[in-house]
Every structure is written in C-alpha cells, then in structure tokens.
TILUM-798336 format. One record per atom (N, C-alpha, C): residue number from 1; residue in three letters; atom name; x, y, z. Coordinates in nm, 2 decimals, padded with zeros to 4 digits. Last residue first. Layout:
TILUM-798336
- nr,rest,atom,px,py,pz
- NUM,ALA,CA,X,Y,Z
...
end
This chain:
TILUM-798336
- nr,rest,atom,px,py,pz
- 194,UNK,N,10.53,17.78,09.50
- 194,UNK,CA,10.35,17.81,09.50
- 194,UNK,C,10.35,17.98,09.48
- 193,UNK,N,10.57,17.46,09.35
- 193,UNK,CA,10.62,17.63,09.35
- 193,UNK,C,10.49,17.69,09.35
- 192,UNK,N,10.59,17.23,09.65
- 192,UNK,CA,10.54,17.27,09.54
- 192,UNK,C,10.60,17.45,09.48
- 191,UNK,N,10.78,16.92,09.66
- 191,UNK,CA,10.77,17.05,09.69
- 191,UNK,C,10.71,17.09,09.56
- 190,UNK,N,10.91,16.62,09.83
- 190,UNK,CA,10.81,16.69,09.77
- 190,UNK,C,10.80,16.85,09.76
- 189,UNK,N,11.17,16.41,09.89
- 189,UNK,CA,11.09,16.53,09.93
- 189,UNK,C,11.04,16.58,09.81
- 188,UNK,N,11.16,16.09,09.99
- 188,UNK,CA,11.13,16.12,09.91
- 188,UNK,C,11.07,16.25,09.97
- 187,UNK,N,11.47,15.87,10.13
- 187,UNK,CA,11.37,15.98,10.14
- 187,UNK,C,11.33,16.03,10.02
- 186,UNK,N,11.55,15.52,10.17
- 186,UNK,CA,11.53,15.65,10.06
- 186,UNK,C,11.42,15.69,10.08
- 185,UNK,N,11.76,15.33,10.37
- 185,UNK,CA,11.63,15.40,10.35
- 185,UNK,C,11.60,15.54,10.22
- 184,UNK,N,11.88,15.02,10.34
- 184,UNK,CA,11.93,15.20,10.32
- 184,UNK,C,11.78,15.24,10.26
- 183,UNK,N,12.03,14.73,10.49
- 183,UNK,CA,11.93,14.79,10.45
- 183,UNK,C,11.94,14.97,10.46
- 182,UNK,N,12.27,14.50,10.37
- 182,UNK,CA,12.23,14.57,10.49
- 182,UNK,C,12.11,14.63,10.43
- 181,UNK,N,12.49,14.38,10.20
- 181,UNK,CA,12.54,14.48,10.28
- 181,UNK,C,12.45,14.57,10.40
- 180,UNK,N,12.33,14.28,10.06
- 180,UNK,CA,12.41,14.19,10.17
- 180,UNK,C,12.47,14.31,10.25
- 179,UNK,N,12.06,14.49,10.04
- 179,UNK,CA,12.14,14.45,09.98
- 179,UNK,C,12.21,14.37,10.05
- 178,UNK,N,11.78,14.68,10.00
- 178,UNK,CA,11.78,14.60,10.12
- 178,UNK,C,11.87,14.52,10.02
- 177,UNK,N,11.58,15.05,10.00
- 177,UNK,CA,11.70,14.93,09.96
- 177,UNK,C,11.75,14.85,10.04
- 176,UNK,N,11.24,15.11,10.09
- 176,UNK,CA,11.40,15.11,10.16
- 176,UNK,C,11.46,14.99,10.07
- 175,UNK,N,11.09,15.47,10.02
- 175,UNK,CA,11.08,15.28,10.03
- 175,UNK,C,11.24,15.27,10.11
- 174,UNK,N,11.08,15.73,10.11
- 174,UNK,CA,10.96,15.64,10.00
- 174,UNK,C,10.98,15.50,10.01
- 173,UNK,N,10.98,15.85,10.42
- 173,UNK,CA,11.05,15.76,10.39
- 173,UNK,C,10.94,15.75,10.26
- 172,UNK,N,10.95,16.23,10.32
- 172,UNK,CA,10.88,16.09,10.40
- 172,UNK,C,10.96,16.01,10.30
- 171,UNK,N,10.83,16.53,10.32
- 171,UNK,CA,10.97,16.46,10.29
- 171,UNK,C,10.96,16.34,10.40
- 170,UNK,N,10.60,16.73,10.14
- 170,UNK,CA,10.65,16.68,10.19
- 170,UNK,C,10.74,16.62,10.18
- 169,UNK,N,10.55,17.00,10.07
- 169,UNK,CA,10.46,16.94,10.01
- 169,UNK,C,10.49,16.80,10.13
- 168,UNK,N,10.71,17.35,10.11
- 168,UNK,CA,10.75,17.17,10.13
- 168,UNK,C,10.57,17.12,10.11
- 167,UNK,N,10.82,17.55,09.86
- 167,UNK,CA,10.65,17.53,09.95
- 167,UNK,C,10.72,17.36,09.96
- 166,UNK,N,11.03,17.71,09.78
- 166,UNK,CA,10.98,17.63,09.69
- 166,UNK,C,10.91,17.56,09.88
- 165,UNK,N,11.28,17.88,09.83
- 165,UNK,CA,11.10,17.96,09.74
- 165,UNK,C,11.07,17.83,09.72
- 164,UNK,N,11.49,17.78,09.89
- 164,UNK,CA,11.51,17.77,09.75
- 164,UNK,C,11.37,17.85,09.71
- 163,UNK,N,11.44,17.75,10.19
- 163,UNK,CA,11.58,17.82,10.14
- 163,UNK,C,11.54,17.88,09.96
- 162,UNK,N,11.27,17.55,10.16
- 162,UNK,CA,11.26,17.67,10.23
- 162,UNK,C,11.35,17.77,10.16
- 161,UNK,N,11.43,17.35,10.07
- 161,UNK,CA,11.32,17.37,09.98
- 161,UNK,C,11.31,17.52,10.07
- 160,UNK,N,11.66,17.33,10.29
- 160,UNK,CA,11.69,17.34,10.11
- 160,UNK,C,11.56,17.38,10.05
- 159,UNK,N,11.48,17.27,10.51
- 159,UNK,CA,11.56,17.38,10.50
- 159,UNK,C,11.58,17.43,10.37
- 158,UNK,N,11.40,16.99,10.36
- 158,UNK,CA,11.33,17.12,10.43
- 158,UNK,C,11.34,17.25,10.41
- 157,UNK,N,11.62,16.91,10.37
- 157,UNK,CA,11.57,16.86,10.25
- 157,UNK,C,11.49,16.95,10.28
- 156,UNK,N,11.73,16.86,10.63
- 156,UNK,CA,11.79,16.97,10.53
- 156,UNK,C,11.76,16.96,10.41
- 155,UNK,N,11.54,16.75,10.77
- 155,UNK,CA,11.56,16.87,10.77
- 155,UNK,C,11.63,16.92,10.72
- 154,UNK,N,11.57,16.47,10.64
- 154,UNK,CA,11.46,16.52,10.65
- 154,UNK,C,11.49,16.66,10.63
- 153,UNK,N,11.90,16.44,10.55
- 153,UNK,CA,11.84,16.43,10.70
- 153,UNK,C,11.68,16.48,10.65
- 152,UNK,N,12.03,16.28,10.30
- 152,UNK,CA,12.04,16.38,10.34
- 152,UNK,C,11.95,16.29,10.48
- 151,UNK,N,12.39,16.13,10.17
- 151,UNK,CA,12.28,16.17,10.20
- 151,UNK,C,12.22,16.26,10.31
- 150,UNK,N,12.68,15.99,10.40
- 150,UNK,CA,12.61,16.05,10.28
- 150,UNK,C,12.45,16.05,10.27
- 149,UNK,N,12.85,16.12,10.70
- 149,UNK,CA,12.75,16.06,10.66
- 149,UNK,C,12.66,16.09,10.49
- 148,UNK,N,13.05,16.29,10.79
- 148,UNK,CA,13.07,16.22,10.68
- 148,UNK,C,12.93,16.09,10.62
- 147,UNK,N,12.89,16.31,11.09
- 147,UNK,CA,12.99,16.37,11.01
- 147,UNK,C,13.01,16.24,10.92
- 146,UNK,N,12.51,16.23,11.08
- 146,UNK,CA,12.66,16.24,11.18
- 146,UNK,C,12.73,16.26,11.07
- 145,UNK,N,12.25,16.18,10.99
- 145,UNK,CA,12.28,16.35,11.00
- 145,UNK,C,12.43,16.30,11.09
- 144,UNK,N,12.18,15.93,10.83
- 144,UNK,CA,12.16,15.99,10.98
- 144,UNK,C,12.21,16.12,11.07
- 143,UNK,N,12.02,16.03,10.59
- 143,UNK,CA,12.15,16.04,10.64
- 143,UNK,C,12.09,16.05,10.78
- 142,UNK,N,11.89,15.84,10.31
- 142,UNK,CA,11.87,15.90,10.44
- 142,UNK,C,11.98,15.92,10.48
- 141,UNK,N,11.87,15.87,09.95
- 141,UNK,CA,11.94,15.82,10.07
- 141,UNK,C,11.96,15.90,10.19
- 140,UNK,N,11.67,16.03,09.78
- 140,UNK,CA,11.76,16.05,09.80
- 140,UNK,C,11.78,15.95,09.90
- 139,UNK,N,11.45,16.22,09.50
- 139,UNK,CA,11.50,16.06,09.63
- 139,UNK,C,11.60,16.05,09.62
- 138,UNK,N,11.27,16.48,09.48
- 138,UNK,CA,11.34,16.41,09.49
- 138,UNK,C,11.36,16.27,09.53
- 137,UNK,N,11.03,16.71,09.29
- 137,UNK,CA,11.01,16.57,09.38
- 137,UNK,C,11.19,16.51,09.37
- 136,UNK,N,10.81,16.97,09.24
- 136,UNK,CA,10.94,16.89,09.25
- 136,UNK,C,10.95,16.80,09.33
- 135,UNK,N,10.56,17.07,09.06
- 135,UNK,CA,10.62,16.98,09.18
- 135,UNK,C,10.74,16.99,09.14
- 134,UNK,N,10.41,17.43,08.97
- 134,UNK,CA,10.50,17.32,08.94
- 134,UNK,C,10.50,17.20,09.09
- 133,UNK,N,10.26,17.64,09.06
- 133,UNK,CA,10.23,17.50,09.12
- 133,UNK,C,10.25,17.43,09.06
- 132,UNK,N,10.40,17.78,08.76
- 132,UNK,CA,10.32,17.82,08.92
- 132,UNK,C,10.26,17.68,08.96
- 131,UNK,N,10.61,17.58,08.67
- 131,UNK,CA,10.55,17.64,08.67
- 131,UNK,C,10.49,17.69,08.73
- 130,UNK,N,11.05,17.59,08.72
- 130,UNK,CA,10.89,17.50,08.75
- 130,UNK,C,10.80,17.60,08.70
- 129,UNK,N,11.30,17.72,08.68
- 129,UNK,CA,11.24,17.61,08.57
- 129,UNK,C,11.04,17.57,08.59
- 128,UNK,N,11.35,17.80,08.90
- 128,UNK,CA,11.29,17.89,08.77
- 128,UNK,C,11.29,17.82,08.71
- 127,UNK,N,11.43,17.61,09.05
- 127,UNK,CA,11.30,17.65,09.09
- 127,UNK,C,11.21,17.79,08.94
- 126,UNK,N,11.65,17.53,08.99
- 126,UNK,CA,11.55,17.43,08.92
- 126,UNK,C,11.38,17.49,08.94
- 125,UNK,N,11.82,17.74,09.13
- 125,UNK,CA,11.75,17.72,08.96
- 125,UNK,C,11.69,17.60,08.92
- 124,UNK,N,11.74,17.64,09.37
- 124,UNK,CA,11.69,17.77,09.38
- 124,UNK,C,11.69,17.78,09.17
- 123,UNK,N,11.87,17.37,09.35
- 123,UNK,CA,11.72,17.40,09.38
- 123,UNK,C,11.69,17.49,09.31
- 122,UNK,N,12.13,17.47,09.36
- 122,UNK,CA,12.11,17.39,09.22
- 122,UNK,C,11.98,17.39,09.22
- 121,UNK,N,12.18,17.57,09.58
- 121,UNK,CA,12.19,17.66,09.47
- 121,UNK,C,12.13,17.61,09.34
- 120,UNK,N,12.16,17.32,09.74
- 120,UNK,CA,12.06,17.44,09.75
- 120,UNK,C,12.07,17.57,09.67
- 119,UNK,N,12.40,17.20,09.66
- 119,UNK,CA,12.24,17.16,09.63
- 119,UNK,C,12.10,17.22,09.64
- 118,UNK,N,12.67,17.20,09.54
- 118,UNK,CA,12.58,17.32,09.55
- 118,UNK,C,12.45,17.24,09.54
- 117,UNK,N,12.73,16.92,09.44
- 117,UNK,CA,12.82,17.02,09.52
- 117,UNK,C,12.78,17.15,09.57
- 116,UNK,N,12.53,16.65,09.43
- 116,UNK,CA,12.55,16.75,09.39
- 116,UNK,C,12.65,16.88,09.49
- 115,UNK,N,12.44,16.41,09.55
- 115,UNK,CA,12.57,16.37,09.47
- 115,UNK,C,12.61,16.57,09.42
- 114,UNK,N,12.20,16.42,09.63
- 114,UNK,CA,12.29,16.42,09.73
- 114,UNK,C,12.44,16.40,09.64
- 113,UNK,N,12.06,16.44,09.39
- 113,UNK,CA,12.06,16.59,09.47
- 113,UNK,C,12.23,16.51,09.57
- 112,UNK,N,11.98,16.21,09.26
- 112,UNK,CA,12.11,16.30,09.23
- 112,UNK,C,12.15,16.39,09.33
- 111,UNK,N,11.77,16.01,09.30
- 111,UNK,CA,11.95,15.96,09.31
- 111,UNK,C,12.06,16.05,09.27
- 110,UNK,N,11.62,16.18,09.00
- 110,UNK,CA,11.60,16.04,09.13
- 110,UNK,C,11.75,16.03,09.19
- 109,UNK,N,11.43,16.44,09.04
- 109,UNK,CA,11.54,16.40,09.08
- 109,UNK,C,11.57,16.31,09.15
- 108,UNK,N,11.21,16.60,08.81
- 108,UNK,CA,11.21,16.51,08.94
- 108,UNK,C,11.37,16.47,08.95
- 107,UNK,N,10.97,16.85,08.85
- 107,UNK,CA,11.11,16.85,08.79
- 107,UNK,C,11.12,16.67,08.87
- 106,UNK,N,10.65,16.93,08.63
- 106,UNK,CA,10.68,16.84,08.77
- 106,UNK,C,10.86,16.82,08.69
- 105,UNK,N,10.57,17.17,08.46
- 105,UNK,CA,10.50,17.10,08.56
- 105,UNK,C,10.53,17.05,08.65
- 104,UNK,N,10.81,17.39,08.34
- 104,UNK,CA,10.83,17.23,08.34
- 104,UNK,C,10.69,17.21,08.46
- 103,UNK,N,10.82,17.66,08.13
- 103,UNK,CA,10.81,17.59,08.22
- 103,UNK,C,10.78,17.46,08.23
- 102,UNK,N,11.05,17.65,07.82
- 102,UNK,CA,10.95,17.65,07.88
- 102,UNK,C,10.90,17.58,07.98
- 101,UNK,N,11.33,17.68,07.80
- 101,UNK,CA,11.26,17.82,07.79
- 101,UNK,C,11.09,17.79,07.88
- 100,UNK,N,11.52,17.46,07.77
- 100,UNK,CA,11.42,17.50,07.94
- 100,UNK,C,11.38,17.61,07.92
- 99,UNK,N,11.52,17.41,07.49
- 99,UNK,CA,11.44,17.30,07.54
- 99,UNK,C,11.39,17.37,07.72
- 98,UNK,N,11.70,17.63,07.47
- 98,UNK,CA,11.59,17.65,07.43
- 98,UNK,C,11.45,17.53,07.48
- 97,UNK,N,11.93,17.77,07.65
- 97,UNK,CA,11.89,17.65,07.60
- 97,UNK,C,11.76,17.70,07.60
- 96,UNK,N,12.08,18.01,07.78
- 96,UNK,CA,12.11,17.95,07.66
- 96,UNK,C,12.04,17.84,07.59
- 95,UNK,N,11.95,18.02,08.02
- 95,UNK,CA,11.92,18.09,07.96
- 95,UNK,C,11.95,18.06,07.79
- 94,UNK,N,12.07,17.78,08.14
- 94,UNK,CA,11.93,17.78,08.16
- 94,UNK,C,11.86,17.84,08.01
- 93,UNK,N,12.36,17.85,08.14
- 93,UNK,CA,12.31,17.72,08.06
- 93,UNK,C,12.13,17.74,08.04
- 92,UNK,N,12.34,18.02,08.34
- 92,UNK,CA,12.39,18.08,08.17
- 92,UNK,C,12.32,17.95,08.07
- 91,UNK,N,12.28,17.92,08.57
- 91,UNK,CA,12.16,18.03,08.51
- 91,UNK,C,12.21,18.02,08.34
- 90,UNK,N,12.29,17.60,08.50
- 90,UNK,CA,12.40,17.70,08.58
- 90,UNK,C,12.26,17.80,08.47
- 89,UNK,N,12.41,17.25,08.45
- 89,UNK,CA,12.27,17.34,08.48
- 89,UNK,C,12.33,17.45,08.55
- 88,UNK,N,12.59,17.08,08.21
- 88,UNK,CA,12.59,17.08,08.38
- 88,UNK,C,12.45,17.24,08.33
- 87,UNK,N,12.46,16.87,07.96
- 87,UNK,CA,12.52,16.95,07.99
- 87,UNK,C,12.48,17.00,08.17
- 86,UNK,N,12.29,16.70,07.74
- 86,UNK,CA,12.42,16.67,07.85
- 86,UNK,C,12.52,16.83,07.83
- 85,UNK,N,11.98,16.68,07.72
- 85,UNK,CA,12.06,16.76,07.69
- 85,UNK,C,12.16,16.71,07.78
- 84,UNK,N,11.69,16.48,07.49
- 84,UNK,CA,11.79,16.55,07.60
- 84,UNK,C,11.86,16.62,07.61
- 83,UNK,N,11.33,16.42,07.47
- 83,UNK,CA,11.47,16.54,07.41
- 83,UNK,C,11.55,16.54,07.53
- 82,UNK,N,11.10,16.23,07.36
- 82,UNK,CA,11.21,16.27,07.46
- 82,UNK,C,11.30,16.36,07.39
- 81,UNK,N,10.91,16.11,07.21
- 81,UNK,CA,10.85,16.23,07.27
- 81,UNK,C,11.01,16.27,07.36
- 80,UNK,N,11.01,15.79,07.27
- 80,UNK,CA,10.93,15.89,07.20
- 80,UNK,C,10.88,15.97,07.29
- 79,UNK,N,11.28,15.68,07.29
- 79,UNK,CA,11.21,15.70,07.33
- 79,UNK,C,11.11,15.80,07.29
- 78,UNK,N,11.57,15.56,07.18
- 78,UNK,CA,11.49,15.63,07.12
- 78,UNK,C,11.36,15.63,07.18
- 77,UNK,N,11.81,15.43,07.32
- 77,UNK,CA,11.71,15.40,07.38
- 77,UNK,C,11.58,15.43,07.27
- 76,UNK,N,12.05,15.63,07.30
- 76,UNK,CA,12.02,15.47,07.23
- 76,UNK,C,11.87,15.37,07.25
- 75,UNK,N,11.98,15.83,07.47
- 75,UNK,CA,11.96,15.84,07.34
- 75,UNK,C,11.94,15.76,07.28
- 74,UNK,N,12.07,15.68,07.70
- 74,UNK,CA,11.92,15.74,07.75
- 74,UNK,C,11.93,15.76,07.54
- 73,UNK,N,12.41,15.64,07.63
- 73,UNK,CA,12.28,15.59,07.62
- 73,UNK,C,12.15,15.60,07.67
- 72,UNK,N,12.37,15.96,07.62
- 72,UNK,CA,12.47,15.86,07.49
- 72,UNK,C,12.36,15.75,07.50
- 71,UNK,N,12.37,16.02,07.86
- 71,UNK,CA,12.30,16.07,07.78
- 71,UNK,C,12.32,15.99,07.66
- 70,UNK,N,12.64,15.89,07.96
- 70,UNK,CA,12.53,15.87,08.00
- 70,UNK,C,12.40,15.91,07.92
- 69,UNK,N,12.80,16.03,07.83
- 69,UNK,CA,12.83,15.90,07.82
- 69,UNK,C,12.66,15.82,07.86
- 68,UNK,N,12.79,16.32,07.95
- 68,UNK,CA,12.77,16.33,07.81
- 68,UNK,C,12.74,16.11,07.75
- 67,UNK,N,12.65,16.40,08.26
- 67,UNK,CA,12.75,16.34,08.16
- 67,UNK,C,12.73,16.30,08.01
- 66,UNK,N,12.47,16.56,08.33
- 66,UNK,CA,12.60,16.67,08.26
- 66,UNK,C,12.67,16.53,08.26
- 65,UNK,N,12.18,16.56,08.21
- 65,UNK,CA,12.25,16.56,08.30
- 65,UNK,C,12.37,16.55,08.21
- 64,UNK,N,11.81,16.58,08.13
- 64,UNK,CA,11.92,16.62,08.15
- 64,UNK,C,12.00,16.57,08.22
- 63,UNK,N,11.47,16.51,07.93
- 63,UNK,CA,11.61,16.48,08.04
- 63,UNK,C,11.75,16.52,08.08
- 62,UNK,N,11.18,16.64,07.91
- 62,UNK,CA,11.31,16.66,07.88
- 62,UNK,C,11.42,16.61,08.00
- 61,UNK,N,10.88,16.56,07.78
- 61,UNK,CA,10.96,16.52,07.87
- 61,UNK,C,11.12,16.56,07.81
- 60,UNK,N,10.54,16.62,07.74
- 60,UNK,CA,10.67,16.62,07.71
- 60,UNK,C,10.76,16.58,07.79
- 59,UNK,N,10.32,16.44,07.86
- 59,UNK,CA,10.31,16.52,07.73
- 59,UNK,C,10.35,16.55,07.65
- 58,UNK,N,10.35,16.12,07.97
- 58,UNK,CA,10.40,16.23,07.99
- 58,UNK,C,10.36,16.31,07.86
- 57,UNK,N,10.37,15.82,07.95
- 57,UNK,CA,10.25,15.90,08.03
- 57,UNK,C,10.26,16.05,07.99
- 56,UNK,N,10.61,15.75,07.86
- 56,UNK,CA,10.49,15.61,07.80
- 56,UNK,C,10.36,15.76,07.84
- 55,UNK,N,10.80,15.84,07.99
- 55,UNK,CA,10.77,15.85,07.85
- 55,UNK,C,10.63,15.85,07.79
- 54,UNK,N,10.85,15.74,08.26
- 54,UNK,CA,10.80,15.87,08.24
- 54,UNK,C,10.74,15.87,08.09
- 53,UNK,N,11.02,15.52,08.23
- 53,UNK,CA,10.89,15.50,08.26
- 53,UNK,C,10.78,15.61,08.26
- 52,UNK,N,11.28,15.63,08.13
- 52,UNK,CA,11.17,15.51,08.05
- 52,UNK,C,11.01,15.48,08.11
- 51,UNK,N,11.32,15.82,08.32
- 51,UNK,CA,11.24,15.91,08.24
- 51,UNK,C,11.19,15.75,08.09
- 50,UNK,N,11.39,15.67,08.49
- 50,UNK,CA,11.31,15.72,08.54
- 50,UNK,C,11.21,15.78,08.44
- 49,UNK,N,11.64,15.57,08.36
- 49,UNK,CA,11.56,15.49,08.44
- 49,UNK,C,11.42,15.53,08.45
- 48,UNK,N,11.86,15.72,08.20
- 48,UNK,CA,11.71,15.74,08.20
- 48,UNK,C,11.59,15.61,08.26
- 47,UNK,N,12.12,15.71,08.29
- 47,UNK,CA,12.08,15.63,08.20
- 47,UNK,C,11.94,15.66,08.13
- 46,UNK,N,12.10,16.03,08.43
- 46,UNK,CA,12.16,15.93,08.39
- 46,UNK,C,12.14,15.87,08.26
- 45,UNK,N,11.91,16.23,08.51
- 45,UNK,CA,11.89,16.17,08.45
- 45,UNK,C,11.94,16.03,08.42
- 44,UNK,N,11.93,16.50,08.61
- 44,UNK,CA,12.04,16.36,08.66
- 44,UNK,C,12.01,16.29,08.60
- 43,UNK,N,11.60,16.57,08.62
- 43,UNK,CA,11.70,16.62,08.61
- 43,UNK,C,11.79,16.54,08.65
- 42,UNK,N,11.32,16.53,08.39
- 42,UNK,CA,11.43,16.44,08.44
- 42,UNK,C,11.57,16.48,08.49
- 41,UNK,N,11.04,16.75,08.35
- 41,UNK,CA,11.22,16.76,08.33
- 41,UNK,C,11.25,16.65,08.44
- 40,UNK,N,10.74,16.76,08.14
- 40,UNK,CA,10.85,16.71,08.26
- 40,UNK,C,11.01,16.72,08.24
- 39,UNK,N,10.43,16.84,08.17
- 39,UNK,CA,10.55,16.88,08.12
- 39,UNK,C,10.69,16.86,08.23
- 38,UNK,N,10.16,16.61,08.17
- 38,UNK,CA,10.27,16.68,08.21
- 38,UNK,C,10.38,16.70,08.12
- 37,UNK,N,10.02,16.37,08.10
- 37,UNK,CA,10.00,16.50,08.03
- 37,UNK,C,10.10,16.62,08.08
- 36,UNK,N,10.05,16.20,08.36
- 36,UNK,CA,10.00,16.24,08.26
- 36,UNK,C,09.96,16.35,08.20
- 35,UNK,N,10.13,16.22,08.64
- 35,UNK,CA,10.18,16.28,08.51
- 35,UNK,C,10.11,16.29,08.41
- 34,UNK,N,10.00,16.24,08.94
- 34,UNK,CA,09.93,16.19,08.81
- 34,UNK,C,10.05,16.27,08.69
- 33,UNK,N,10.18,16.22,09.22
- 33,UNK,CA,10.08,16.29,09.10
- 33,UNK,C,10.05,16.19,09.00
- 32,UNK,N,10.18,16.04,09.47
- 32,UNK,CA,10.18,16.17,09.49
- 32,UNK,C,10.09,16.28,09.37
- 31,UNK,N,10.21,15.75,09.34
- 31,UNK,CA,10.12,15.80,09.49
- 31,UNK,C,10.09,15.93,09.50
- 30,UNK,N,10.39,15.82,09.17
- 30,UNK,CA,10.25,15.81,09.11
- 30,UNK,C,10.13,15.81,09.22
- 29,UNK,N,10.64,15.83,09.30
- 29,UNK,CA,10.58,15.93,09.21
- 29,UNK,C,10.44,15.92,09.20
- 28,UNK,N,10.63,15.56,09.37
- 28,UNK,CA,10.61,15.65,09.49
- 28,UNK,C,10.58,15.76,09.43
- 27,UNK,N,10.70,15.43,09.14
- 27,UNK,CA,10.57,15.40,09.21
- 27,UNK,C,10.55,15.52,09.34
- 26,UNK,N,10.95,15.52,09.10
- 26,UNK,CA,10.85,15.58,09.03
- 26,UNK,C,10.71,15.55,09.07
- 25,UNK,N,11.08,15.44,09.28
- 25,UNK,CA,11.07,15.56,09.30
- 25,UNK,C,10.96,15.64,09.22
- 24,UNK,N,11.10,15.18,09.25
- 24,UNK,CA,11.04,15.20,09.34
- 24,UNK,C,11.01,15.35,09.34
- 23,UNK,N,11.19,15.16,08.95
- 23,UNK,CA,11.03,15.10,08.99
- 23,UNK,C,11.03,15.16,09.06
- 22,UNK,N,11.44,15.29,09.02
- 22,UNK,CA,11.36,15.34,08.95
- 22,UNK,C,11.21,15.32,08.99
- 21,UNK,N,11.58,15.06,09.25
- 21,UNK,CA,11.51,15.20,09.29
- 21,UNK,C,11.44,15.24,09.21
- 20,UNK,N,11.60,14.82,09.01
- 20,UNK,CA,11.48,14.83,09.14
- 20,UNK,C,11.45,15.02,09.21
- 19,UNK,N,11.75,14.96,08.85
- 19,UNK,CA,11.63,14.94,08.83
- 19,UNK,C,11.53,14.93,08.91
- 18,UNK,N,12.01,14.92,09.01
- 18,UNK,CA,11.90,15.06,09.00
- 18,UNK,C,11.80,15.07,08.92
- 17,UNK,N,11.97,14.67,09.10
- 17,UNK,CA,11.93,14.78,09.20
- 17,UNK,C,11.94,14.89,09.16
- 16,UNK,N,12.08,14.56,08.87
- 16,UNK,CA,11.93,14.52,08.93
- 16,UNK,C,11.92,14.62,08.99
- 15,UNK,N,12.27,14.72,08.64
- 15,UNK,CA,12.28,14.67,08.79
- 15,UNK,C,12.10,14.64,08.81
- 14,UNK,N,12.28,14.77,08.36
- 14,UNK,CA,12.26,14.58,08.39
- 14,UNK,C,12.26,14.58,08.54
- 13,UNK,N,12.28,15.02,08.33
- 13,UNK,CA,12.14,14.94,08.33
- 13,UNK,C,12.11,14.82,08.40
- 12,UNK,N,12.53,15.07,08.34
- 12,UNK,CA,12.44,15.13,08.45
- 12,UNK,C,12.28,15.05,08.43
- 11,UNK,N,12.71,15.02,08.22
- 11,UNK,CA,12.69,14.89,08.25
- 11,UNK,C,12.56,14.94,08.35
- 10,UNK,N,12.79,15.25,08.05
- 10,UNK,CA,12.75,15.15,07.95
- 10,UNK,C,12.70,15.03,08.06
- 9,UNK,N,12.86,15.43,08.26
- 9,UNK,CA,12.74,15.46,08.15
- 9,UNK,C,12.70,15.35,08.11
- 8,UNK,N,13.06,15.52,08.40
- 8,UNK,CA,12.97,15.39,08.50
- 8,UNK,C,12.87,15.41,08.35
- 7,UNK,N,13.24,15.68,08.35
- 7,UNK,CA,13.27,15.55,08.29
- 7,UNK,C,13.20,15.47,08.37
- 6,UNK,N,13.13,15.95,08.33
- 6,UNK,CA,13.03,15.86,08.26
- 6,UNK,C,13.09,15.73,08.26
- 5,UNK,N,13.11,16.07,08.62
- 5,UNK,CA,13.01,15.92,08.59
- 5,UNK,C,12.98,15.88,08.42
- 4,UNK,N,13.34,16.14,08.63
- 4,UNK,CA,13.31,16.06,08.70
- 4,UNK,C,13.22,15.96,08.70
- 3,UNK,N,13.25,16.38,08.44
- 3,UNK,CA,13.37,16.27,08.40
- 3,UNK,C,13.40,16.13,08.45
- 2,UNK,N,13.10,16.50,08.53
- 2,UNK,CA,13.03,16.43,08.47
- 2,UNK,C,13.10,16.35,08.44
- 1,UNK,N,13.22,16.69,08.74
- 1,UNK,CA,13.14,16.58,08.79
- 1,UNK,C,13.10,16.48,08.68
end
C-alpha cells in the first residue's frame, strides 16, 4: 500500500481540499476532546495535516504511516515534540517499536480507515495501542452502502468498533466536501476503550 501513496507525497500539501478536510476534521476533534496534554497517535498520517495542528496542544504525539515518501515530508516540517515512524502496523511491528510501548490517550485516523484492506483487524490493534478510556476517532467518506461504493455506512463503523472491544461513543456526519464534482459527506466515528 505505501508504494501507492508515496508518489502523491511531494504535492499532497498544495491540494486545498486536503487542507480543507484537516481544518474541518480537526475542528470536529475539538467538539468532541480537549487534547491538550494528551498522548497521541496520528495513525495514516500522511503529510501530517492533522498532526500540524495536533502539535501546538498535545503532550506527545506520534505519527505513523507505512509510506516512507510521505513521512519524508511530515519530517521536513520539524515539528516539535513529534516522532514518526514509516512503517505498515501489524502485532510484530507494535511489539518491535518502542515509540507504541506506551499507551496512546486519543488514536485518530483522518482519511485512512477506508483505504485499509483489513479494517477491522487494523482496529482490534489500534485497540492495544489506546489507554483505559483511550478515544479513537475516525473520518471517513460516507458510503451509501451499494456495491462498489467507497467508504463506509454508519453501521459498519459500528459493527467494526463492536467487533474490535472498543465502546461506540459515536458516528455522525462531521462536515461535508463540496467540489465541481458535487458534494461528499464525511462521517466521524468516535470510540471509547472502556
């Protein structure tokens, strides 16, 4: 997977719209918690959209994602207090790395889960990552649940948290992208480790 994204790495900033989702998804974060002072994992990380705004608040912050191109620039950035890691997330990776020895308060996942090939496998280890009443928080692109439809449905954002040990908190429209191509709703699911 990561081969695929990293030759979107070097121009991923200059798109407007994924800056605009970041803002929007990070203002929808802040409806829900208060970071500050948190111990936080940026999981997908990408460019680090999410985790430039996370920085400024956060206690710690560690970002991940398995393309190496991408992480490349979230690095060029020098962000303080940040540590990354480009590598894909699998129990062996978990256990091998010393940056996820220790639990994470809030995991968040902007614009990844639905890109992931195992999403409810990929949960259930993000779920040993959180602390007792860790959050996790996604966003993701609504699917109107018909075949080949990308993204997800409310209820399998549900199911997936159910599925994973992880307490739904909730999964509600967070805002909507609006391009010539039309308008695309982004679901935000919440979940606590209770």
């Amino acid at each position: 997977m990561s081969d695929s994204w990293d030759q979107y790495a070097a121009d991923w900033d200059s798109n407007e719209d994924v800056r605009a989702y970041a803002d929007k998804a990070f203002a929808s974060l802040t409806e829900v918690v208060n970071p500050a002072g948190m111990r936080v994992l940026d999981f997908g990380c990408g460019t680090g959209q999410m985790s430039e705004r996370l920085a400024p608040v956060v206690q710690a912050l560690v970002a991940l994602d398995s393309s190496e191109k991408m992480i490349e620039v979230l690095q060029a950035k020098q962000l303080a207090g940040l540590n990354t890691l480009a590598l894909e997330l699998t129990a062996d990776s978990i256990g091998a790395e010393p940056l996820l020895q220790q639990p994470f308060d809030l995991i968040v996942a902007s614009s990844v889960c639905a890109f992931l090939p195992q999403y409810e496998q990929t949960l259930a280890l993000l779920k040993t990552l959180l602390a007792p009443n860790g959050v996790f928080m996604q966003w993701d692109w609504q699917s109107e649940g018909e075949e080949g439809d990308f993204g997800f449905t409310p209820q399998r954002i549900e199911a997936a948290f159910e599925q994973a040990g992880l307490e739904t908190v909730s999964v509600s429209e967070a805002f909507v992208m609006r391009s010539e191509q039309g308008e695309m709703t982004v679901l935000m699911g919440v979940a606590r480790n209770g």
